[in-house]
C-alpha positions as CSV (number, residue, x, y, z in Angstrom):
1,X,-7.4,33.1,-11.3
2,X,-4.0,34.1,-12.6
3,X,-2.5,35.2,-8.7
4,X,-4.0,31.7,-7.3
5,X,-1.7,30.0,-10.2
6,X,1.1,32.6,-9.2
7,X,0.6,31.7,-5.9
8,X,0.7,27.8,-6.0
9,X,3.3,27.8,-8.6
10,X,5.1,30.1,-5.5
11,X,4.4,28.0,-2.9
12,X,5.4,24.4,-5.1
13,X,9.1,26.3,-5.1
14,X,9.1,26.9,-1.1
15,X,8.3,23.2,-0.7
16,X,11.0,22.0,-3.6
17,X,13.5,24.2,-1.4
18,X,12.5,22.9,1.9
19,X,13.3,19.5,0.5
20,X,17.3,19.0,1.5
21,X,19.0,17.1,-1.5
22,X,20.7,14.5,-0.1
23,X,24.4,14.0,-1.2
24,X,26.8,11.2,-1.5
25,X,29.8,11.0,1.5
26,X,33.0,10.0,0.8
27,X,36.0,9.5,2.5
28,X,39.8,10.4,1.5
29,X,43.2,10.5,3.5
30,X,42.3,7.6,5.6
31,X,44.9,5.2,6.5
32,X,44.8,3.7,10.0
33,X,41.2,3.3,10.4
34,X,39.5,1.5,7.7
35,X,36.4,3.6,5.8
36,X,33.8,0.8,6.8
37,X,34.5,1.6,10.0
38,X,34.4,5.6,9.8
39,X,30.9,4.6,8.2
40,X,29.6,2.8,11.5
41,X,31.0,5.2,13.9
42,X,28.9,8.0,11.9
43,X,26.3,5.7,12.2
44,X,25.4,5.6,8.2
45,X,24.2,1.7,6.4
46,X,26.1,1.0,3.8
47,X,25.4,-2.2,1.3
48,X,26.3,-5.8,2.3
49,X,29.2,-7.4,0.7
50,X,26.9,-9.1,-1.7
51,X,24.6,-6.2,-2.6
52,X,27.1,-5.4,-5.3
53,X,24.5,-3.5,-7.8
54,X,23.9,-0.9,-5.1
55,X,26.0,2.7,-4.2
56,X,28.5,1.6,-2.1
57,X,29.0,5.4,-0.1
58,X,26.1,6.7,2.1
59,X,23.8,9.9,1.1
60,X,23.7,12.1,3.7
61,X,21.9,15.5,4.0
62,X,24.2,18.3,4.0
63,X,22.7,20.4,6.9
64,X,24.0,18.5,9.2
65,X,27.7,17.7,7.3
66,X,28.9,19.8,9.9
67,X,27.8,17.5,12.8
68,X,29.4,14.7,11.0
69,X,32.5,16.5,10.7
70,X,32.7,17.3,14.5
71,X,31.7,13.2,15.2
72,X,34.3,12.2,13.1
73,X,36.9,14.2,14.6
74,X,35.9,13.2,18.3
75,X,35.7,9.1,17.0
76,X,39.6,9.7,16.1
77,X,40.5,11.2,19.3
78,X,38.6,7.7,20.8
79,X,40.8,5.9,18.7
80,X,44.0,7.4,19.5
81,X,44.3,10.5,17.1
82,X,44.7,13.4,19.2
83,X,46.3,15.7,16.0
84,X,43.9,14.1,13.4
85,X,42.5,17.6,11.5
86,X,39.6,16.8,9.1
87,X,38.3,18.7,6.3
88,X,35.5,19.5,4.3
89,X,34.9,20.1,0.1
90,X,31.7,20.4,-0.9
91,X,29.8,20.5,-4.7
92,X,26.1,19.7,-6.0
93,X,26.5,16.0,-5.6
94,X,29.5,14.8,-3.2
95,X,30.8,16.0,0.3
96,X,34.2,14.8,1.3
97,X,35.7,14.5,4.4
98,X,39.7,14.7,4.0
99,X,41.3,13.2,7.0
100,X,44.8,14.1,7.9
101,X,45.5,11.7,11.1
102,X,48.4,12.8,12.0
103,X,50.5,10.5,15.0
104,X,48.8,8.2,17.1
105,X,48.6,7.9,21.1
106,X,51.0,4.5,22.1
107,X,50.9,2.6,24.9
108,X,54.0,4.0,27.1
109,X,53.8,1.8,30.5
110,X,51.4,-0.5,32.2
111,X,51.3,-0.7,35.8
112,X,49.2,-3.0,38.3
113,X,48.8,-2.9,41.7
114,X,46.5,-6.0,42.3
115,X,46.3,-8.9,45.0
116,X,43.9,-11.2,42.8
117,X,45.4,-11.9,39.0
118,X,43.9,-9.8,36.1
119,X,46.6,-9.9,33.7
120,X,44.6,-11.5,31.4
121,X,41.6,-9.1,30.7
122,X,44.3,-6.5,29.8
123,X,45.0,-6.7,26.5
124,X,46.9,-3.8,25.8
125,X,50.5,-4.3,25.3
126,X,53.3,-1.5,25.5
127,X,53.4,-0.3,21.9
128,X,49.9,-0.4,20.8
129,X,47.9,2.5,19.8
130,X,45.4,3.7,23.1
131,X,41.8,3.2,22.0
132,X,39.6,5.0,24.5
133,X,36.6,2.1,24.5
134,X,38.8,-0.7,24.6
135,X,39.9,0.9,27.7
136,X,36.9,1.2,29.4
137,X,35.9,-2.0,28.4
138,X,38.5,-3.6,30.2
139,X,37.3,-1.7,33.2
140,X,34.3,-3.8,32.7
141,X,35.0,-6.5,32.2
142,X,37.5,-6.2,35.5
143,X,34.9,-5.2,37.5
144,X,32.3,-7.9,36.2
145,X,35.1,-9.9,36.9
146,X,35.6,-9.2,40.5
147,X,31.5,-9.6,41.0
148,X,31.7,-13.4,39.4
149,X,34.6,-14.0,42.1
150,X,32.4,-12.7,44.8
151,X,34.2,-9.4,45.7
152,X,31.7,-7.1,46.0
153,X,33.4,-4.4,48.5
154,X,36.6,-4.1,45.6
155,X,38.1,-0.8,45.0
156,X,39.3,-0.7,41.7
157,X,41.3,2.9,40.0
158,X,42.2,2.4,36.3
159,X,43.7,5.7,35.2
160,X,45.1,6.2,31.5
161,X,47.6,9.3,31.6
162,X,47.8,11.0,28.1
163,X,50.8,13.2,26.5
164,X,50.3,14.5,23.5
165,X,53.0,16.3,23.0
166,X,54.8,13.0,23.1
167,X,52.3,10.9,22.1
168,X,52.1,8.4,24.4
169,X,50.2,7.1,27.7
170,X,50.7,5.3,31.1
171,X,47.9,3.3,32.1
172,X,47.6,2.7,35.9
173,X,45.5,-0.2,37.3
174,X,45.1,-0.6,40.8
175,X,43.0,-3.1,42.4
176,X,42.3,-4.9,45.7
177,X,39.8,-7.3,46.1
178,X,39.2,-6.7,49.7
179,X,36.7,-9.5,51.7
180,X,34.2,-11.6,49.7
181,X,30.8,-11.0,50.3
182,X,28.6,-13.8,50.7
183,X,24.2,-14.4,50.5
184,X,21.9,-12.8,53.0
185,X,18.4,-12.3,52.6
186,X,16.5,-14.0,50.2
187,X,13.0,-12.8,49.6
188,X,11.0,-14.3,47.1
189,X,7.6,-12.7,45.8
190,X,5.5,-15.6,43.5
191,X,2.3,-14.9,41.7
192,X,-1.0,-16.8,42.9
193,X,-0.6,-21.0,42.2
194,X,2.9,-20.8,42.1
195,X,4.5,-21.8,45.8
196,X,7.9,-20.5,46.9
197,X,9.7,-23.7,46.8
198,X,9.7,-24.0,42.4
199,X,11.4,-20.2,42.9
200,X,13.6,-22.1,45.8
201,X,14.5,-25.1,43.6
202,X,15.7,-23.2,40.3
203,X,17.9,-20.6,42.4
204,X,21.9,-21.7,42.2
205,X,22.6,-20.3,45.4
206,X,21.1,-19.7,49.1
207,X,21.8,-17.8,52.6
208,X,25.6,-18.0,53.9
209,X,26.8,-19.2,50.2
210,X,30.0,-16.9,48.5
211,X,28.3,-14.2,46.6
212,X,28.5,-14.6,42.8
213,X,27.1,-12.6,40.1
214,X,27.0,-15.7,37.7
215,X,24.9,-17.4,39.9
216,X,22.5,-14.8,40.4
217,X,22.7,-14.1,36.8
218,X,22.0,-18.0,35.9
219,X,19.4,-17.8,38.6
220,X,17.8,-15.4,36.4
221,X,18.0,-17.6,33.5
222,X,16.7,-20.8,35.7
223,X,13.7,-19.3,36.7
224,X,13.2,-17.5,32.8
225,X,13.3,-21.3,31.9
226,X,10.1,-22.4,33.8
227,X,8.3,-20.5,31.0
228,X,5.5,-19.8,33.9
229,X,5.9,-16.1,34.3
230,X,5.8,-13.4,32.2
231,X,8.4,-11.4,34.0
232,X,11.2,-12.1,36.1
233,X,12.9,-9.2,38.3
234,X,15.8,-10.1,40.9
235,X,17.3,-7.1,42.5
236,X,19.9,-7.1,44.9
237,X,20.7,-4.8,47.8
238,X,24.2,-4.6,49.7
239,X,24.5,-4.4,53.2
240,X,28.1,-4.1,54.0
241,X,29.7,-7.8,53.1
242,X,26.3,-9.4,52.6
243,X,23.6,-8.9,49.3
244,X,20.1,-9.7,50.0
245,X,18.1,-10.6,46.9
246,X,14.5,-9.7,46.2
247,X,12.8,-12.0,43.2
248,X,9.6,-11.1,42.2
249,X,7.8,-12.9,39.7
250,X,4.9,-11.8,37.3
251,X,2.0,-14.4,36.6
252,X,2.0,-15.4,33.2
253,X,-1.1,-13.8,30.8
254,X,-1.4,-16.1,28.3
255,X,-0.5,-19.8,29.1
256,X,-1.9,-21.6,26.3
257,X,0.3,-21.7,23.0
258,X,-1.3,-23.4,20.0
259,X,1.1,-23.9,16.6
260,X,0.1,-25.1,13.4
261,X,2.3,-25.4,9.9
262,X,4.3,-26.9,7.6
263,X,7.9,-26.3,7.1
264,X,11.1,-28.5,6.3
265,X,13.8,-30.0,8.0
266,X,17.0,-31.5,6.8
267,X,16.8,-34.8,8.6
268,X,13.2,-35.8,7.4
269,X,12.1,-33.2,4.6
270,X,9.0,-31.9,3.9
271,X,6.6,-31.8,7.3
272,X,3.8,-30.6,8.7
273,X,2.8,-30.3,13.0
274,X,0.8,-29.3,15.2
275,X,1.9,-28.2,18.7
276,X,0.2,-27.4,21.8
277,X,1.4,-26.6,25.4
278,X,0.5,-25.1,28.5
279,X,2.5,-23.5,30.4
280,X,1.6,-23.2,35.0
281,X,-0.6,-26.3,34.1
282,X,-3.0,-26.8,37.2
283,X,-0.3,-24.3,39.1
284,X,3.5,-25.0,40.3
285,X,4.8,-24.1,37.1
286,X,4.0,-27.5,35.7
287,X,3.7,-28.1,31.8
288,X,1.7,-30.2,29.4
289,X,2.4,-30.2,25.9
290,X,1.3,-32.2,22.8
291,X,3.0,-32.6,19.5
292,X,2.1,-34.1,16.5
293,X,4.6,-34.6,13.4
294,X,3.6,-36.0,9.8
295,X,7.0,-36.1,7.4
296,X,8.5,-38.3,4.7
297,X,10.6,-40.3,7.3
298,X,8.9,-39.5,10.5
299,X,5.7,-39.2,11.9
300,X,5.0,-39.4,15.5
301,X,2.8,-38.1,18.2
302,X,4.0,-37.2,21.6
303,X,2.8,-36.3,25.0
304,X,5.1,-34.3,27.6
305,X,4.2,-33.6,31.2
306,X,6.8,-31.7,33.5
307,X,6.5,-31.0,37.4
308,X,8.8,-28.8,38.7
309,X,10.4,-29.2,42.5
310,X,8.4,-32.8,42.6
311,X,10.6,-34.5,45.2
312,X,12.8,-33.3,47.8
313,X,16.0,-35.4,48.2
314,X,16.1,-36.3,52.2
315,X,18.7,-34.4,53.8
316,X,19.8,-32.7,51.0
317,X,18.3,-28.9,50.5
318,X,17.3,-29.2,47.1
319,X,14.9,-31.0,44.7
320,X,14.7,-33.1,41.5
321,X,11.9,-32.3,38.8
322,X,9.6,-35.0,36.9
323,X,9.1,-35.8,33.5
324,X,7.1,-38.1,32.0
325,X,7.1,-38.3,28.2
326,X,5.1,-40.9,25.9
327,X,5.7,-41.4,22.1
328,X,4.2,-43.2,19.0
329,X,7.1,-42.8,16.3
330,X,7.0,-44.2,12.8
331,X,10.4,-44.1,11.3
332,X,12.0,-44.8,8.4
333,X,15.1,-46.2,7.8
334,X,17.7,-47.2,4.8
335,X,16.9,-51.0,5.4
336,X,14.0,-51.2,7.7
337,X,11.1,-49.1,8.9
338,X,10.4,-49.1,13.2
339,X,7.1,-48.2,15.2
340,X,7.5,-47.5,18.7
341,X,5.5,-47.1,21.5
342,X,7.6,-45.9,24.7
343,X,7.1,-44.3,28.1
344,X,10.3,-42.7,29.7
345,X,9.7,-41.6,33.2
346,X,12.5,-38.9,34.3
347,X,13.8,-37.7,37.7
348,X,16.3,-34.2,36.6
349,X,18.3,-31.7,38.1
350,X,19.5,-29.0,35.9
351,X,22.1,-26.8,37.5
352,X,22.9,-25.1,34.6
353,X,26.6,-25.9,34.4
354,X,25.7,-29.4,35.7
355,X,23.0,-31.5,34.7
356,X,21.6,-35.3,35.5
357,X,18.7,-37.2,34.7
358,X,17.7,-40.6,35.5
359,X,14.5,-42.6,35.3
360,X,12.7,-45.9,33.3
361,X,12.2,-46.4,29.6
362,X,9.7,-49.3,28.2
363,X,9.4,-49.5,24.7
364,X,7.4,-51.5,22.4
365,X,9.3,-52.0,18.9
366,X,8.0,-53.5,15.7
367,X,10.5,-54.0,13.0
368,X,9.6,-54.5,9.3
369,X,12.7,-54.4,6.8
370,X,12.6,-53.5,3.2
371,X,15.4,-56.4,2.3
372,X,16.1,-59.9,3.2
373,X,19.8,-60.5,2.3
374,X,20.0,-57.8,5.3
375,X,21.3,-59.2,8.9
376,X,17.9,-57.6,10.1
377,X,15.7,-58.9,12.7
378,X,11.9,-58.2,12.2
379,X,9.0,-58.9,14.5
380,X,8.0,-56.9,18.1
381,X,10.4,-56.7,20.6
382,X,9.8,-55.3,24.1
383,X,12.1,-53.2,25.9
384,X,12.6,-52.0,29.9
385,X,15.8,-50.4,30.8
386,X,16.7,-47.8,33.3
387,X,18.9,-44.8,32.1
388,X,21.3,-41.8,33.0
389,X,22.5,-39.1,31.5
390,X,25.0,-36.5,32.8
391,X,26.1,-33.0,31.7
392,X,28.9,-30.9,32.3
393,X,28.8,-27.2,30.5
394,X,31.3,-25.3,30.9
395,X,30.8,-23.3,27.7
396,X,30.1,-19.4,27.9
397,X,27.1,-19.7,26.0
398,X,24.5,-22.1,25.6
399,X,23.2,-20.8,22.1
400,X,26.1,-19.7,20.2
401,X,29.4,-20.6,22.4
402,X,32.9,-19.1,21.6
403,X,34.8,-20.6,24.4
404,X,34.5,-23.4,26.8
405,X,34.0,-27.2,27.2
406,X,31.3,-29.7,27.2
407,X,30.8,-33.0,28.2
408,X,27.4,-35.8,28.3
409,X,27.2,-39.3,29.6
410,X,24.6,-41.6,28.4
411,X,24.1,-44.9,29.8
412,X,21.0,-47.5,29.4
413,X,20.7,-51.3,30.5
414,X,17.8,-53.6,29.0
415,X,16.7,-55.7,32.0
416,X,15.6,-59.6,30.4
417,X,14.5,-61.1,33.4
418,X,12.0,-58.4,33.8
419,X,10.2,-57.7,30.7
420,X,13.0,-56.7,28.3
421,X,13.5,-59.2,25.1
422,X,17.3,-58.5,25.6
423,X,19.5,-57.6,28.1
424,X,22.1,-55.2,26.9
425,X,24.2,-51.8,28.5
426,X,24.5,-48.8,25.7
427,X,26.6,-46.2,26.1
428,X,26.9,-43.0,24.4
429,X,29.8,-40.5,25.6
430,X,30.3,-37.0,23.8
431,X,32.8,-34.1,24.3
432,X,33.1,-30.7,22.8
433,X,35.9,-28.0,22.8
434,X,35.3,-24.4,21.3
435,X,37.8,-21.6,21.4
436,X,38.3,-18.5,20.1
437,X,41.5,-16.5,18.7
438,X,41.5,-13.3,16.6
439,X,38.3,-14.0,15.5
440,X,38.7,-17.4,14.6
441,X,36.8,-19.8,16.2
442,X,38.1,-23.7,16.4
443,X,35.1,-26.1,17.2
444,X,36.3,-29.9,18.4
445,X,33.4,-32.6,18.7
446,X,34.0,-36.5,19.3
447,X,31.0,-39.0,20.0
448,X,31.7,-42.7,21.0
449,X,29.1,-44.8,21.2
450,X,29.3,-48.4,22.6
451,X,26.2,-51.1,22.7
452,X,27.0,-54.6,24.4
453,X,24.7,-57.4,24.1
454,X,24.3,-60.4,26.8
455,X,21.4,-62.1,26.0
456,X,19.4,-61.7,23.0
457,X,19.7,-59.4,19.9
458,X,18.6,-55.7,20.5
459,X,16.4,-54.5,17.5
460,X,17.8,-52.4,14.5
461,X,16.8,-49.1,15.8
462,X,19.0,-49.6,18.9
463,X,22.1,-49.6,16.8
464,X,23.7,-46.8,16.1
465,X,23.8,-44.9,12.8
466,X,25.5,-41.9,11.4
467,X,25.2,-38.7,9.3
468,X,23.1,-35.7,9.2
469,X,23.7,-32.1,10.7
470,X,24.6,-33.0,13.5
471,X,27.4,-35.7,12.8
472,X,28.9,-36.4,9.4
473,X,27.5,-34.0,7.0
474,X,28.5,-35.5,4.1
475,X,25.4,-38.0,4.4
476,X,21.8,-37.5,5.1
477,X,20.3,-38.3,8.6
478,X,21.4,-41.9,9.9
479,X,21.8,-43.1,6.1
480,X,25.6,-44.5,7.4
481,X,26.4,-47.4,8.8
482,X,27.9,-50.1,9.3
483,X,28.8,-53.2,7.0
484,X,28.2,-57.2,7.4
485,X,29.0,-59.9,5.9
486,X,24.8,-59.7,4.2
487,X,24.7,-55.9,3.4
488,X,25.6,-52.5,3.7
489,X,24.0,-49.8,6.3
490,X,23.2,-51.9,9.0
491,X,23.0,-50.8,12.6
492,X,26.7,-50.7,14.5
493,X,27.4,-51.5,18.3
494,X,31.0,-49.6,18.0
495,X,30.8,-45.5,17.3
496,X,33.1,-43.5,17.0
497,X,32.2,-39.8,15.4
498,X,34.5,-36.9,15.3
499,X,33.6,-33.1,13.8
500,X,36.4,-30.3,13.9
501,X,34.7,-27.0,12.9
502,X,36.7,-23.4,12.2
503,X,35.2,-20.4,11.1
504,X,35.2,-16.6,10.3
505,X,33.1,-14.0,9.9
506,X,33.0,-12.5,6.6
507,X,29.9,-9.9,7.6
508,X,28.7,-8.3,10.4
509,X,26.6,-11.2,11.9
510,X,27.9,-13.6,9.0
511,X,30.0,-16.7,9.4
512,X,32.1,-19.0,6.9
513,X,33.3,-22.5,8.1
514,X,35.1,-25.3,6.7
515,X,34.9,-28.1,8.5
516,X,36.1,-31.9,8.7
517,X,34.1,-34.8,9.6
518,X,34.9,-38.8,10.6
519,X,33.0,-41.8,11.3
520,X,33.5,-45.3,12.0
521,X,31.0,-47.6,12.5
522,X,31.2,-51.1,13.7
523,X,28.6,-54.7,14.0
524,X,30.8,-55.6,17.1
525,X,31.3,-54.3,20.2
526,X,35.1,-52.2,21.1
527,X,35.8,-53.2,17.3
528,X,37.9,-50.3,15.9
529,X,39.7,-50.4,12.9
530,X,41.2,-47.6,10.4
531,X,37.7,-47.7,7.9
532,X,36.8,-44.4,8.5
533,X,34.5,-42.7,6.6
534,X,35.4,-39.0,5.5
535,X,33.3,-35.8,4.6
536,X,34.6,-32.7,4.3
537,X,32.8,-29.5,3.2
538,X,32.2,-25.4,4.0
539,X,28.8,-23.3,5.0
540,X,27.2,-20.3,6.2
541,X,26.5,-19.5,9.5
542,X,24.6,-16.4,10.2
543,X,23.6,-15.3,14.3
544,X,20.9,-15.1,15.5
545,X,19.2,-14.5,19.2
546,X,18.2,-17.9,18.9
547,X,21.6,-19.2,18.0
548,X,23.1,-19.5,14.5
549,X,21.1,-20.2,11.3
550,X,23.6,-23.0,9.3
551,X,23.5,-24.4,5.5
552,X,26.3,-26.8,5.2
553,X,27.4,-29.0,2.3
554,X,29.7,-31.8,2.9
555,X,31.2,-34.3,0.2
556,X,32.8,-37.5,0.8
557,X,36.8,-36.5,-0.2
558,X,36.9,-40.2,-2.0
559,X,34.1,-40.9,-3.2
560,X,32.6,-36.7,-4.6
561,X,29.5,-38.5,-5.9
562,X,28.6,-38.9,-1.8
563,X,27.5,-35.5,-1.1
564,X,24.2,-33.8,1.7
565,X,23.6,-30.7,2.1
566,X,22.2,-29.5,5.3
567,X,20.1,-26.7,7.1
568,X,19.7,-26.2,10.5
569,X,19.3,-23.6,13.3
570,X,20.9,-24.2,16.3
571,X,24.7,-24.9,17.5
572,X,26.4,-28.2,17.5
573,X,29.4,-27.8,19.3
């Protein structure tokens, strides 16, 4: 009994032993380089900004200090430090690295040899310290570069030459473009149900076009969109000047996708849905959806059916999509609550960088207001208009853009001497800027909206109103408007919205903004005046794959007892 004791008593102390004891890291001597950073490169979490109750320096396990040590010294020499000599002290609790950097690597001479202009993806200048990544990046992106402008058969030599006695290096860039390459080939490989000319109509680019790696690679994204297939592989394969493409397509597995929940949403509140769709409805990659909404301010049903490659324009090698969408909405208003019944059919063409649609609308509108000193009209009105809409983006990302340019026409016309109750043209025009410098990003948004009646008064909800998320954050969802000679809030036939946006980030994938906002709002039509109404406020934004998460609160600089706050995922500029 005693040597089993003896023996597990032995054998509890081999185990304590085996266990390492993991000791705190710290980091002395530093000056260039910033600890955080040393911290990444060694690939240790450390605690957010915010996590202030928490040890701010990593634990690490001290068998494998060493390896750290030799990582650290080879992240210098990345970053310029060819003499940087690193140390080690060790006791029961703490290692420390001591790092003596020593003199950095500079930029000596930049030379390029280059028939197509590059100047602009080499950011190194003559006097800045060599970082080996930022290098090759530029590499890259030159080569990426050369792909987007269809250059396929480029030679391209970047050579950095290093001295270290005298601490300095002579980049070399040398590049010709050579021939452009165009299209050959295009093979296309669709699961069963699904015929060749959807893969045909979502491709940007056919046989004998200018090759172009952003088309193939929105292509890629086109055909993603469909939501039919579970898989989408496009290869390519060079033959001399020309690139054949192979797409093959995998059928998707589960079509059906049922939702069910509650949640909240800045605009409306409280809410709970129910969502169904399915996806390669009765083949071609059509979809049929169904959505059901019950919140504070809205509730609606709607139906959504959407044929891909439905007509083929004569002539013309390429084909418009349908969309027919129907919709029972019960909204709410500050003066006046509307119930709609509409039907919008849509013929679209979505380019990616380009977009139109164009189609019918007929609505049926019944208005009941909450006041009568209001200049509101109630009753049932009846609606037919045609529509267009147009869309230019130029930005570099659709879901969370850091440069670019973006522009959307809206027009409708109410047809009276069909079955319209007015005849009216509304307009709504929208452009964005975004750009980025230094880490700053500068967001620039204007809407002007424009609604001209020639026969008969429009109802309320064809107005325009302000506020919300997406417009002039220091109100809540279309509670600004316009005023009349009756009462405040009413619908406005003159709009003129303006949002300019710069942020930060403060954290990894964490964003501060302060931002600016401006409306004016107007009963008549092309009536501007200086009554502007202000909001002006700061928020969060924190990225996601899905675009940016936001919480914004914006306060009306005049009047501070006019305050929203606002969540929101998505971007608005």
């Amino acid at each position: 009994m005693i040597i089993r004791v003896i023996l597990l008593l032995t054998l509890f102390g081999i185990s304590l032993n085996a266990t390492p004891r993991f000791k705190t890291l710290h980091i002395s001597g530093n000056k260039a380089i910033k600890t955080y950073k040393i911290y990444d490169a060694l690939a240790l979490q450390t605690p957010a900004w915010y996590e202030f109750w928490k040890e701010p320096h990593p634990q690490i396990n001290p068998k494998i200090a060493n390896s750290f040590q030799e990582t650290l010294e080879f992240f210098y020499r990345s970053q310029g430090f060819y003499h940087t000599r690193i140390s080690k002290k060790e006791n029961n609790t703490t290692i420390t690295f001591h790092v003596k950097e020593g003199k950095a690597v500079h930029v000596h001479t930049i030379t390029i040899k280059s028939d197509i202009n590059i100047n602009k993806y080499i950011t190194f200048k003559k006097g800045n310290r060599f970082i080996a990544s930022r290098f090759v990046e530029i590499k890259k992106q030159i080569k990426e570069y050369l792909l987007m402008k269809g250059y396929c058969n480029n030679t391209l030599k970047t050579k950095a030459y290093v001295d270290i006695k005298k601490n300095i290096v002579n980049l070399v860039y040398n590049i010709k473009h050579n021939k452009p390459c165009t299209f050959g080939k295009i093979s296309v490989h669709p699961p069963k149900g699904i015929s060749k000319k959807v893969v045909f109509s979502r491709l940007l680019y056919k046989k004998g076009d200018k090759y172009s790696l952003d088309k193939i690679n929105k292509s890629y994204s086109t055909l993603s969109g469909l939501e039919a297939f579970d898989g989408v592989q496009l290869t390519t394969k060079k033959e001399k000047s020309r690139i054949d493409t192979d797409i093959t397509l995998y059928p998707k597995q589960h079509p059906t996708r049922r939702e069910i929940g509650i949640g909240y949403e800045t605009n409306y509140g409280p809410k709970a849905f129910i969502k169904w769709n399915r996806k390669n409805f009765q083949g071609d990659a059509r979809k049929l959806s169904f959505d059901i909404k019950y919140a504070r301010k809205e509730r609606f049903l709607k139906n959504e059916f959407f044929w891909p490659a439905f007509l083929k324009v004569p002539k013309i090698d390429y084909y418009l999509d349908f969309k027919n969408v129907f919709v029972y909405s019960h909204l709410t208003f500050e003066n006046f609550q509307e119930q709609k019944l509409s039907e919008t059919l849509h013929l679209l063409k979505d380019y990616d960088w380009f977009s139109i649609d164009m189609g019918l609308g007929i609505e049926k509108i019944k208005i009941k207001k909450f006041k009568d000193v209001c200049n509101i009209s109630a009753g049932d009105f009846y609606m037919f208009y045609p529509f267009g809409q147009m869309i230019l983006d130029l930005r570099d990302s659709k879901i969370n853009p850091k440069h670019g340019f973006y522009a959307s026409q809206y027009i409708e016309a109410g047809l009276h001497f069909i079955i319209s109750d007015a005849t009216y043209i509304k307009s709504l025009t929208e452009v964005r800027a975004i750009y980025t410098m230094q880490k700053f990003t500068l967001a620039l948004k204007s809407k002007l909206g424009l609604l001209s009646e020639t026969q008969n008064k429009v109802p309320e909800s064809k107005l325009f109103y302000a506020g919300g998320a997406f417009s002039n954050r220091a109100y809540s969802y279309n509670s600004l408007g316009a005023f009349d000679a009756h009462c405040g809030d009413v619908g406005g036939r003159t709009l003129l919205d303006n949002s300019i946006e710069i942020s930060h980030p403060i954290y990894k994938k964490l964003d501060i903004a302060f931002f600016w906002d401006s409306t004016l709002i107007s009963t008549k039509t092309l009536e501007f005046s200086l009554d502007f109404k202000h909001g002006i406020g700061t928020g969060l934004r924190y990225n996601t794959a899905i675009g940016p998460i936001k919480f914004d609160i914006g306060v009306n600089p005049e009047n501070h007892s006019q305050y929203a706050l606002h969540f929101q995922i998505g971007q608005s500029f």
